[in-house]
ZAZA-115305 format. One record per residue (C-alpha): residue in three letters; residue number from 0; x negated, y, z. Coordinates in pm, 1 decimal. Example, Ala and Ser with C-alpha at 12.3 -4.5 7.8 and 13.67 -1.06 7.14 Angstrom:
PT    r    k        c1        c2        c3
PT  ala    0   -1230.0    -450.0     780.0
PT  ser    1   -1367.0    -106.0     714.0
//
This chain:
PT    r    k        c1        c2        c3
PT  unk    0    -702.0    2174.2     358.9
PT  unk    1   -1035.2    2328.5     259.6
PT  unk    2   -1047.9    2561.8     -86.1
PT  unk    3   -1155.7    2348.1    -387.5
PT  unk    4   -1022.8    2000.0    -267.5
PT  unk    5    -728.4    1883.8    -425.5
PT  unk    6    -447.5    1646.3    -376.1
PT  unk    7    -278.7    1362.2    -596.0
PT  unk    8      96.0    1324.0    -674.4
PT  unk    9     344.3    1234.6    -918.0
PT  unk   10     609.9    1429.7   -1123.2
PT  unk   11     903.3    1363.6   -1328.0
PT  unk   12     944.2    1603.1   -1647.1
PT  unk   13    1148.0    1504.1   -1984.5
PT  unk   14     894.2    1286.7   -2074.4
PT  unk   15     906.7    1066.2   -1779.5
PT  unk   16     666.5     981.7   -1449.0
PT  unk   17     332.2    1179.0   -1514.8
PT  unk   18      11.1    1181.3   -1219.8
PT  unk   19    -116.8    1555.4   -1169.0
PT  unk   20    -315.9    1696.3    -938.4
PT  unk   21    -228.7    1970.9    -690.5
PT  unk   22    -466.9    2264.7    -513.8
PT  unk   23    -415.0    2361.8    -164.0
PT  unk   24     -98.8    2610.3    -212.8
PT  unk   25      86.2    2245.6    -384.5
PT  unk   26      36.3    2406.1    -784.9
PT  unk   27     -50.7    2185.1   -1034.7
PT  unk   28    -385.5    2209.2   -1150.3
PT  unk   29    -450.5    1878.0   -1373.4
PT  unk   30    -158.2    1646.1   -1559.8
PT  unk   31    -302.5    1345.3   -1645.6
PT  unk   32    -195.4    1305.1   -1989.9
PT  unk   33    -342.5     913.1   -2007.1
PT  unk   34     -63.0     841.8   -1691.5
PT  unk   35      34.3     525.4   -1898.4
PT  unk   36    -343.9     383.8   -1936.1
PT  unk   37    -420.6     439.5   -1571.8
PT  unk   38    -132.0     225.8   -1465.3
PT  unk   39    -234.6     -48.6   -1713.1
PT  unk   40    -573.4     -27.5   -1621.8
PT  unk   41    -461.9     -12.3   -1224.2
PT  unk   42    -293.6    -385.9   -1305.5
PT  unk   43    -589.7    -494.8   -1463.0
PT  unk   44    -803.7    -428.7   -1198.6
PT  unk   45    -454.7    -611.1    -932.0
PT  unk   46    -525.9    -937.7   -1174.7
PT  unk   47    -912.4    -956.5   -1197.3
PT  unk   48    -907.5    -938.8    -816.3
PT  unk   49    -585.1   -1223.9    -776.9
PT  unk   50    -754.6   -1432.4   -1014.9
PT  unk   51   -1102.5   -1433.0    -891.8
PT  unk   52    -926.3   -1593.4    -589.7
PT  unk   53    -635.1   -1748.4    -691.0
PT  unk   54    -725.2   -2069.9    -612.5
PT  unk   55    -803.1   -2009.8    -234.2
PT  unk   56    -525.9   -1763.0    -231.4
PT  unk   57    -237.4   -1985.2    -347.3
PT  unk   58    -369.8   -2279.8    -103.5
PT  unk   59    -306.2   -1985.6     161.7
PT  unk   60       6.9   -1896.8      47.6
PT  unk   61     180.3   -2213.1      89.5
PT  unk   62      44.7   -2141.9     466.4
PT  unk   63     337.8   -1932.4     549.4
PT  unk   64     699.4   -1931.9     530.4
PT  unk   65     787.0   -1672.6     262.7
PT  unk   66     454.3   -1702.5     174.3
PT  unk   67     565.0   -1624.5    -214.7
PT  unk   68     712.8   -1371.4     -98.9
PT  unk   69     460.3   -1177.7      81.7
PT  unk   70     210.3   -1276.9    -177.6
PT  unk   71     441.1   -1084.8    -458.2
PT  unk   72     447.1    -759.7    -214.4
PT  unk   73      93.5    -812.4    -136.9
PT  unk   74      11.4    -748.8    -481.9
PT  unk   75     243.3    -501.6    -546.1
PT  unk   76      72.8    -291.0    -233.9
PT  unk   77    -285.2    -316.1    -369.5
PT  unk   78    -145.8    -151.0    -725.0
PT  unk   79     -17.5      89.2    -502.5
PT  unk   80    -341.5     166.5    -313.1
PT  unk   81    -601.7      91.9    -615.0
PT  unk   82    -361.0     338.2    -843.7
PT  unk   83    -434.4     600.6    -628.8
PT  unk   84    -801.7     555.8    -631.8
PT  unk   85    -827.0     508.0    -983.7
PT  unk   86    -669.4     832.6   -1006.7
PT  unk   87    -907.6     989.7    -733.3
PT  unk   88   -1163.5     874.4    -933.7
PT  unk   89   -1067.9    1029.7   -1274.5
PT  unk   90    -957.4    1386.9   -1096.4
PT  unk   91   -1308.8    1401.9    -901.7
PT  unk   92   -1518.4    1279.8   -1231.9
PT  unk   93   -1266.6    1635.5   -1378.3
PT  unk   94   -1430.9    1835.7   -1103.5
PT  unk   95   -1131.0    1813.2    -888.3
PT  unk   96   -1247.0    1673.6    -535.0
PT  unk   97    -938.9    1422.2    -362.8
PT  unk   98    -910.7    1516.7     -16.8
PT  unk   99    -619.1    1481.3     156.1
PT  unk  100    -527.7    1743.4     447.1
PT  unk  101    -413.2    1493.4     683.2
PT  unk  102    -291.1    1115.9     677.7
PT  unk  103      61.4    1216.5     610.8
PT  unk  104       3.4    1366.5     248.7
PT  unk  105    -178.1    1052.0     160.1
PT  unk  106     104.6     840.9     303.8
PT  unk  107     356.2    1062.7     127.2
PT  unk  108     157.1     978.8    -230.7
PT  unk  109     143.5     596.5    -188.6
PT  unk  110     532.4     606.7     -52.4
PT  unk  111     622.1     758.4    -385.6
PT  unk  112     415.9     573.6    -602.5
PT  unk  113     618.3     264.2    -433.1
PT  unk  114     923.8     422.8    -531.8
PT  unk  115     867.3     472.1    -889.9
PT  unk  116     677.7     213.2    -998.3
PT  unk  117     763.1     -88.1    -747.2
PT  unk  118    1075.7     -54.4    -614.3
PT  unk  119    1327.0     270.6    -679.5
PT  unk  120    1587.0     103.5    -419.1
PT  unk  121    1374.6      55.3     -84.4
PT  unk  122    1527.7      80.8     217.3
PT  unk  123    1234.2     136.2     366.6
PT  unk  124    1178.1     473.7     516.2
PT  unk  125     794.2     644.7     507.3
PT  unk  126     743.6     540.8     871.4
PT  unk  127     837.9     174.0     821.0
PT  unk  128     643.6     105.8     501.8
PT  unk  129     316.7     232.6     652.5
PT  unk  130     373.1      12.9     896.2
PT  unk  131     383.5    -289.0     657.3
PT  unk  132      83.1    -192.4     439.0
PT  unk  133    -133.7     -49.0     718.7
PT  unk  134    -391.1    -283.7     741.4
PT  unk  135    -463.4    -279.0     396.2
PT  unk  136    -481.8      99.9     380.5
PT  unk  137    -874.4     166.1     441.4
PT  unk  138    -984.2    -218.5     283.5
PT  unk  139    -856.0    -215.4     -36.7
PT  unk  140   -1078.4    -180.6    -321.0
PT  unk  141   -1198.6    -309.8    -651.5
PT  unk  142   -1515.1    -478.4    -524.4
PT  unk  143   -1346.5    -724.8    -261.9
PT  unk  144   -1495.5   -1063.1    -261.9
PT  unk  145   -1287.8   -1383.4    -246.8
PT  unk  146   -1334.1   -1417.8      82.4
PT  unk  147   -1258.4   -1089.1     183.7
PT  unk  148    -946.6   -1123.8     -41.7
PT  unk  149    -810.0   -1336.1      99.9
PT  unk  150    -888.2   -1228.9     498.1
PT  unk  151    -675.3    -940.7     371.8
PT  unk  152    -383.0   -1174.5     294.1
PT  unk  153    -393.7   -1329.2     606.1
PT  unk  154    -390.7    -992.4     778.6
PT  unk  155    -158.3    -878.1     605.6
PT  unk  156      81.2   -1161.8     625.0
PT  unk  157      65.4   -1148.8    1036.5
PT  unk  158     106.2    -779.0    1013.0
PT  unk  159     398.6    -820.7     773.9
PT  unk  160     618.4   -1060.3    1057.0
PT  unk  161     491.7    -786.9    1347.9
PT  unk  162     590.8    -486.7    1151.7
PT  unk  163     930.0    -630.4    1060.0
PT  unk  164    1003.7    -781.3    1405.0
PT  unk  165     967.2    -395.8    1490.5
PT  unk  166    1171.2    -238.2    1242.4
PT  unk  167    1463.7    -433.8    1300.8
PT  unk  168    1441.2    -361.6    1655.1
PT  unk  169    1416.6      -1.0    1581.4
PT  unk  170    1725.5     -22.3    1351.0
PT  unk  171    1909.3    -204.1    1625.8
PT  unk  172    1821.4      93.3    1831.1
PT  unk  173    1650.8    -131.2    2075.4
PT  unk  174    1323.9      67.0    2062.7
PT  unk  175    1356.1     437.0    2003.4
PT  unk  176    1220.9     571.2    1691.4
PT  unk  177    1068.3     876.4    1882.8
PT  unk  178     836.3     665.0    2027.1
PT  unk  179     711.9     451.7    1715.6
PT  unk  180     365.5     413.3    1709.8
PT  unk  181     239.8     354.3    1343.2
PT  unk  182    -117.0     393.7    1502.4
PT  unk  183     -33.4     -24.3    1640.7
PT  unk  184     -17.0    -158.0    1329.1
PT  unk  185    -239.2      49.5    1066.1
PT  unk  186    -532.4      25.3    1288.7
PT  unk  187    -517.5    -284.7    1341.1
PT  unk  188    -806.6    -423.0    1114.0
PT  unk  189    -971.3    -655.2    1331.9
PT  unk  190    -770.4    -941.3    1392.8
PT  unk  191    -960.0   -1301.1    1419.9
PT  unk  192    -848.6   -1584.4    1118.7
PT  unk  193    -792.6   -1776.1    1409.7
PT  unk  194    -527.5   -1571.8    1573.7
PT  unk  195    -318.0   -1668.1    1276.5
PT  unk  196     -22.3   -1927.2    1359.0
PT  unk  197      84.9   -1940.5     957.2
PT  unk  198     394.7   -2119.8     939.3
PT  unk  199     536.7   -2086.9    1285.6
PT  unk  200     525.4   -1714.6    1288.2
PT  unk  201     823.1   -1663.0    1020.3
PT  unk  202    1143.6   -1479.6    1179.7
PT  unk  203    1397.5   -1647.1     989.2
PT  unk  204    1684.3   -1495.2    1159.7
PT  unk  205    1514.4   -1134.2    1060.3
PT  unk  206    1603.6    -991.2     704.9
PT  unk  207    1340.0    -954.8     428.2
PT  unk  208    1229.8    -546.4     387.1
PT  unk  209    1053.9    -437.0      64.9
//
């Protein structure tokens, strides 16, 4: 990581969950002391986009088998990703310039916002829920048009079935984790609407991950 760029994270203190920033040597430099208006801000900006769309989105929905249910964590994922550029966006407009040192430290931030603010009791290991959100990674932002909206739901709901197919394979043992490729499924940000086979992709017999 180069001098003067920064990182952002979340701590715990007395007080409760608070966003800082941290310098190259991991020292916090910046608390956000408005932590609570970000987040409420963060879901304002999850419902403006849902409901500029809703009505193209919810006929999509009923696409897919679990399609409720994937909706609910597709939201949940682009709070996750638009919280951290919110939060970008306020440290940089401090002076403090985001820039993460690798993927990893990125991946590390979103996996913990996930586990604070949308679900504390995951099973789901670092590895695995990159491989879920992925393709949403690099597309999300607060300037997405309806149609691109809801190209992203599609994507995402394929992805979802592929990625979990693979995870419960890996947690079979069937495929060795050493060999895991994450690279398969959050670069994969190109796939056709037409590839999509919507209701006859579900694996039923495969258990829900969140």
């Amino acid at each position: 990581m180069f001098e003067n760029n920064y990182i952002i994270d979340i701590i715990r203190d007395a007080e409760g969950y608070k966003f800082v920033v941290r310098d190259i040597s991991t020292n916090v430099v910046k608390t956000f002391n408005n932590s609570n208006y970000v987040i409420q801000q963060t879901l304002r900006d999850v419902s403006n986009l849902i409901e500029a769309s809703h009505l193209v989105l919810y006929g999509r929905v009923r696409n897919y088998r679990d399609g409720n249910f994937i909706f609910d964590l597709f939201k949940k994922v682009i709070f996750v990703i638009l919280l951290e550029q919110n939060l970008s966006y306020l440290a940089n407009a401090n002076g403090y310039r985001i820039h993460y040192p690798d993927f990893s430290y990125y991946a590390a931030t979103l996996y913990k916002f996930y586990k604070v603010f949308v679900n504390p009791n995951t099973t789901l290991n670092l590895q695995e829920f990159i491989l879920i959100i992925g393709p949403l990674l690099t597309r999300v932002n607060i300037n997405l048009t309806s149609k691109e909206l809801v190209n992203l739901f599609d994507i995402f709901a394929l992805n979802y079935y592929k990625a979990i197919d693979y995870i419960y394979k890996m947690r079979l043992g069937l495929i060795s984790t050493s060999h895991t490729q994450t690279s398969t499924f959050t670069q994969n940000n190109t796939i056709s609407r037409d590839n999509f086979t919507k209701k006859g992709i579900s694996r039923n017999n495969k258990p829900r991950l969140y």
